[in-house]
Phi, psi and omega in degrees: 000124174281147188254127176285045151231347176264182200273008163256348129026284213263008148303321185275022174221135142332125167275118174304123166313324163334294204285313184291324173282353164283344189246344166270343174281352187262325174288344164287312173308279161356306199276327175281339165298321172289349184259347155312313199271033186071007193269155193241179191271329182309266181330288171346273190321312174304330166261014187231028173002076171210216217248167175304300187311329196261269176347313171331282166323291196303301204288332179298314188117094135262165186248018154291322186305173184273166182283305173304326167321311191289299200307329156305341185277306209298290182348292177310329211264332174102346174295333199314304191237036141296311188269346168283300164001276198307322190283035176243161201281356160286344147289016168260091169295336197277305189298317163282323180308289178329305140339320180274002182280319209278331226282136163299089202336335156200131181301071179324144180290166161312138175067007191083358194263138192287153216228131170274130077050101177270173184280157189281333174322299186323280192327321190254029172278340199303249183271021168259304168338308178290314188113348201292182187251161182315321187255036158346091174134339194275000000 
């Protein structure tokens, strides 16, 4: 009986096509960068220090290999932070919207207490005299 904490686990679930086809483009892309720079799968291994066979493995797409295996690999190759690029969070437009769904139509002060109104004479003493910018202070 496999235990849902070891590491074969994720045997027991299907790999969605999407996801297999995404680990076999990434171990072909991976093998023609390394071999654009001359690199050999020996030389690979040897600089992201791990075995020929797990290189091997990684360019076939196998879906064991590890997530630091690729990201060492993408390093050495010079890609590394091409792929931190994509994955930041101003480009998930979909993780932002869904946040701004969330966002409160309005912010109450602490304890509930209504927050007064300055009079507009007040306001536009701040930075229009001076010339200062609106959001002064932020």
């Amino acid at each position: 009986m496999v235990s849902s904490g070891s590491k074969r686990s994720g045997s027991q679930v299907a790999m969605p096509p999407p996801v297999a086809r995404a680990l076999r483009n990434l171990g072909h892309d991976l093998s023609m960068a390394r071999r654009m720079r001359r690199l050999t799968q020996e030389d690979l291994a040897q600089r992201i220090g791990t075995s020929l066979s797990t290189v091997r493995r990684m360019e076939d797409g196998y879906p064991g290999t590890a997530l630091h295996t690729f990201l060492r690999a993408l390093h050495v190759l010079g890609r590394l932070e091409d792929v931190v690029r994509v994955m930041a969070l101003e480009q998930d437009t979909l993780g932002l919207e869904l946040a701004q769904d969330q966002l409160p139509q309005r912010v109450r002060a602490a304890g509930g207490k209504k927050l007064k109104a300055r009079p507009p004479e007040e306001s536009g003493r701040e930075g229009g005299a001076t010339g200062g910018d609106e959001f002064e202070g932020f």
